[in-house]
C-alpha positions in Angstrom: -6.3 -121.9 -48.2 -3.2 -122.0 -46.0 -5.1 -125.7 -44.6 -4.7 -126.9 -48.4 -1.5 -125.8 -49.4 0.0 -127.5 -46.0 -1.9 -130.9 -46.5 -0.5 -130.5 -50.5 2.9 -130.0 -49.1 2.9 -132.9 -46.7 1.5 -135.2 -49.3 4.1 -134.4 -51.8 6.6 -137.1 -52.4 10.5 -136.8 -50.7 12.7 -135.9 -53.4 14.9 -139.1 -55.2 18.1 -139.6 -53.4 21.2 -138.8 -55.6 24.1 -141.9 -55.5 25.1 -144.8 -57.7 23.1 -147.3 -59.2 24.1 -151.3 -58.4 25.1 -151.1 -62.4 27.1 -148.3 -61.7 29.1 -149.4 -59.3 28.8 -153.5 -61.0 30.6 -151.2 -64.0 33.0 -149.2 -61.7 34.5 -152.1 -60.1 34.5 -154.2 -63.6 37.1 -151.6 -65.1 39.0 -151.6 -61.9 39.3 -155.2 -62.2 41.0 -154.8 -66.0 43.1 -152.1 -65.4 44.5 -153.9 -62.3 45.0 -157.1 -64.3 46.6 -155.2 -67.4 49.0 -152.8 -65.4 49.7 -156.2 -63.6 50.5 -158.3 -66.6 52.6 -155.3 -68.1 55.0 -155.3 -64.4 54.6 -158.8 -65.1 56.0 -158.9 -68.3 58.3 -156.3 -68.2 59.9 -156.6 -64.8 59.3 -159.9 -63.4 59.5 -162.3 -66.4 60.7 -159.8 -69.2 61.9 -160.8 -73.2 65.6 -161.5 -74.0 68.1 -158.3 -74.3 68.5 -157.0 -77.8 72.6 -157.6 -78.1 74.7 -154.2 -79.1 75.8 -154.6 -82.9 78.5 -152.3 -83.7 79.1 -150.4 -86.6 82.6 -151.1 -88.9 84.3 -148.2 -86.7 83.4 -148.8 -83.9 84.6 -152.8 -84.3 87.8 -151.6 -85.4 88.3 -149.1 -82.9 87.1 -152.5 -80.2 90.3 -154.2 -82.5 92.6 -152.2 -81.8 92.3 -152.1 -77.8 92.2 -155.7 -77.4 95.0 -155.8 -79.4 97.0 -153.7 -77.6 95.8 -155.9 -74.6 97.1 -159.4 -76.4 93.9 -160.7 -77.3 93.6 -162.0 -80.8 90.5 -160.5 -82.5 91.7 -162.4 -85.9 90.8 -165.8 -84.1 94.0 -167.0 -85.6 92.9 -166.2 -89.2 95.0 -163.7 -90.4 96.9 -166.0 -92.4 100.3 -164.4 -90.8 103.1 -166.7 -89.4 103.5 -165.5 -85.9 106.8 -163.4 -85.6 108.8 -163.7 -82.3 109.3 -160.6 -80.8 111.5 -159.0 -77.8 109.9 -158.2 -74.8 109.5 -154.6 -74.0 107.5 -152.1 -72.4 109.0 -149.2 -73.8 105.6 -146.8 -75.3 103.5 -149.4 -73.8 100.8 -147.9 -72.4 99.3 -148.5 -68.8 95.5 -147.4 -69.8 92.7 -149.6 -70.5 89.2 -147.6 -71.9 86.0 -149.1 -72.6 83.1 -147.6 -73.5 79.2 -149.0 -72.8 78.7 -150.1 -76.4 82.0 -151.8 -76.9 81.4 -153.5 -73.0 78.0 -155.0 -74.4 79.2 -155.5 -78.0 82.1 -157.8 -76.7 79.0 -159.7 -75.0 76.7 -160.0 -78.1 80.1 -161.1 -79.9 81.9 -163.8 -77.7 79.1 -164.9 -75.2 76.3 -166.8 -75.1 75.0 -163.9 -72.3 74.3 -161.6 -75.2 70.6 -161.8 -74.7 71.1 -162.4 -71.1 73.4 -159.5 -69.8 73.4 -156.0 -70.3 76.3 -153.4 -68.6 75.4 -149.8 -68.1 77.9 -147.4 -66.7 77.4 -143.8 -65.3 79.0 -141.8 -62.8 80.9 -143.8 -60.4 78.4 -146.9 -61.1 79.2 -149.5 -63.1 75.3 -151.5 -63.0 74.4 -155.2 -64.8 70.9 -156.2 -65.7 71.0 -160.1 -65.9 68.0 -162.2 -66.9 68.3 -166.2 -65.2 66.0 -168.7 -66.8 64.9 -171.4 -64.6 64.5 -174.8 -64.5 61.4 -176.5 -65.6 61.5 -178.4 -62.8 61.8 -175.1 -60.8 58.9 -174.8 -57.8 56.0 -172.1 -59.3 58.4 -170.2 -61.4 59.7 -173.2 -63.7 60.4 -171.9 -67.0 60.2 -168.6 -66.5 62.8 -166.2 -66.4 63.6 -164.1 -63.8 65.2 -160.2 -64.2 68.2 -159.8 -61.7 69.6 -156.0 -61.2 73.1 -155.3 -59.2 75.1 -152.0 -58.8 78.6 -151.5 -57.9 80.1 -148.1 -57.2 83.4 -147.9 -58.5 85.7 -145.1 -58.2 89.2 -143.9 -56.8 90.4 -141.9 -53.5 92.8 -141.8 -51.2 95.1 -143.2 -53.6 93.4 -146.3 -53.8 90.2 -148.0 -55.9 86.9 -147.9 -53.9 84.6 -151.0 -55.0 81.1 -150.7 -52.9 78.1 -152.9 -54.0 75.0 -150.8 -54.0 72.7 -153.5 -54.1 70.7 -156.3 -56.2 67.9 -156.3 -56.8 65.1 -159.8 -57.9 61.9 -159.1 -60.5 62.6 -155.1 -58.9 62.7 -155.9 -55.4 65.8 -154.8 -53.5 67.2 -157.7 -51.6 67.8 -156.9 -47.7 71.6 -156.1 -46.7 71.3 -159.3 -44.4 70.9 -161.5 -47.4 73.8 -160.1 -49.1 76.4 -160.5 -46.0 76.2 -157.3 -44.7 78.2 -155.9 -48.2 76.0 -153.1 -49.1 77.7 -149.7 -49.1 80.8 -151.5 -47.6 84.2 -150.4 -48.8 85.4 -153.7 -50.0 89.3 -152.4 -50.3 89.2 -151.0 -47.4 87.5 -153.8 -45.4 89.2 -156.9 -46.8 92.2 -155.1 -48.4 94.2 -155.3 -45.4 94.6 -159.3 -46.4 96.8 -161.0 -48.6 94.1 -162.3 -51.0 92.4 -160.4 -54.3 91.6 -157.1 -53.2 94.7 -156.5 -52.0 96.4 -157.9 -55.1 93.7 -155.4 -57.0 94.0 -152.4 -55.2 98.3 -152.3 -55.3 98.2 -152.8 -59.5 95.4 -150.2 -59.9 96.6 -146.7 -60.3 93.5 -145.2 -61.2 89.8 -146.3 -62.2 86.9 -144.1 -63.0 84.0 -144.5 -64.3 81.6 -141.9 -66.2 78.6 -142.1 -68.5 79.5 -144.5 -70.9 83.0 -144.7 -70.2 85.3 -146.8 -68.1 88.5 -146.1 -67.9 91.7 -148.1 -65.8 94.9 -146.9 -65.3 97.5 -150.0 -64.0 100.7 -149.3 -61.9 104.3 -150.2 -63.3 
C-alpha cells in the first residue's frame, strides 16, 4: 500500500509556477509607455513650451486707484485726452510725498495695458522677492527649438538693512532648470550694493536716493531720500 501511494506521489505532476504571463507584462510595459509619454507631454506643455499669460484686467477701482499713483508720479494716464489746456504751475515739493506703492495686480495690469509683454511677462512679489515669469518665442530659424516658446523664471531678493537697499539675484531658471552660478557671472546670492556699490556707476546712484524698499506679498513699496 505504502509502494503505491509513493509511486502515485512521484508521478504526480510539479505544481504550476506562479509569475506573469508574456501578455502581462506586453500590457505592463504598454501603460508605462503612455503614462510616460502623457506626464511628458503635460511638463512639455506646461513648463517647457507653455500657452501665453492671461494679462491682469482691472476692475474700475482699481484703474482709478493705478490713476491716481501715476499721477502723482507725472505720468499722463489721460494720453493727452482730457481735453484741458495744460496750466503752468510753480515748482514745489511742499506735501509731496516721497512714497511709491505698487501692488501685484496693478504691476501686471500696467503690463496688459501699455506693453506688448502682456502675454509674455508676469511679476509676482512675496516676502523679500520680487520674481518674473517671461515666456521668449524663438526664431523659426532657431536650431531644434524654432518656433517654440521657451518659459524663462528669475528671482531677485529685494529688501533693506543697514541703512541701505539689498538687491541679490536668486537665480533663473530655463523650461525649470536652474541655470549654474558660473553661467550667470558668479551673481547668485551676491549683494549687488554692497559689491559694486562702492563705484560711481548705477548702484551707487540707486542705493544713495533709496531710503527704504520692501517688498511683501503683493506689495511693493519704495520710499526715495530728499
Amino acid at each position: 500500500m505504502s509502494e503505491t501511494t509513493e509511486n502515485k506521489t512521484a508521478a504526480a505532476p510539479p505544481p504550476a509556477k506562479k509569475g506573469f504571463s508574456g501578455l502581462h507584462v506586453f500590457g505592463i510595459v504598454l501603460l508605462t509607455i503612455v503614462a510616460t509619454v502623457g506626464i511628458g507631454y503635460w511638463w512639455i506643455s506646461n513648463y517647457v513650451f507653455p500657452e501665453n499669460f492671461d494679462p491682469v484686467t482691472l476692475n474700475a477701482s482699481e484703474q482709478d486707484s493705478l490713476n491716481n499713483k501715476l499721477n502723482t508720479l507725472g505720468i499722463d494716464t489721460q494720453g493727452g485726452e482730457s481735453g484741458r489746456p495744460l496750466q503752468p504751475v510753480p515748482y514745489s515739493e511742499k506735501g509731496a510725498s516721497r512714497e511709491v506703492r505698487f501692488s501685484e495686480r496693478e504691476l501686471n495690469g500696467m503690463l496688459a495695458k501699455n506693453t506688448d509683454l502682456a502675454q509674455r511677462l508676469a511679476v509676482d512679489l512675496s516676502d523679500d522677492l520680487l520674481s518674473a515669469l517671461l515666456l521668449v518665442p524663438l526664431d523659426e530659424g532657431f536650431p531644434v527649438l524654432g518656433g517654440r516658446t521657451l518659459r524663462v523664471n528669475a528671482g531677485v531678493e529685494l529688501s533693506f538693512a543697514n541703512g541701505r537697499p539689498l538687491v541679490k539675484l536668486r537665480g533663473v531658471s530655463l523650461m525649470g532648470v536652474p541655470i549654474p552660478n558660473a553661467w550667470l557671472g558668479n551673481l547668485k546670492n551676491v549683494d549687488l550694493v554692497n559689491e559694486f556699490g562702492a563705484n560711481p556707476g548705477f548702484w551707487q546712484s540707486f542705493a544713495a536716493g533709496v531710503d527704504y524698499i520692501r517688498v511683501e506679498d503683493g506689495q511693493l513699496l519704495v520710499r526715495l531720500k530728499e
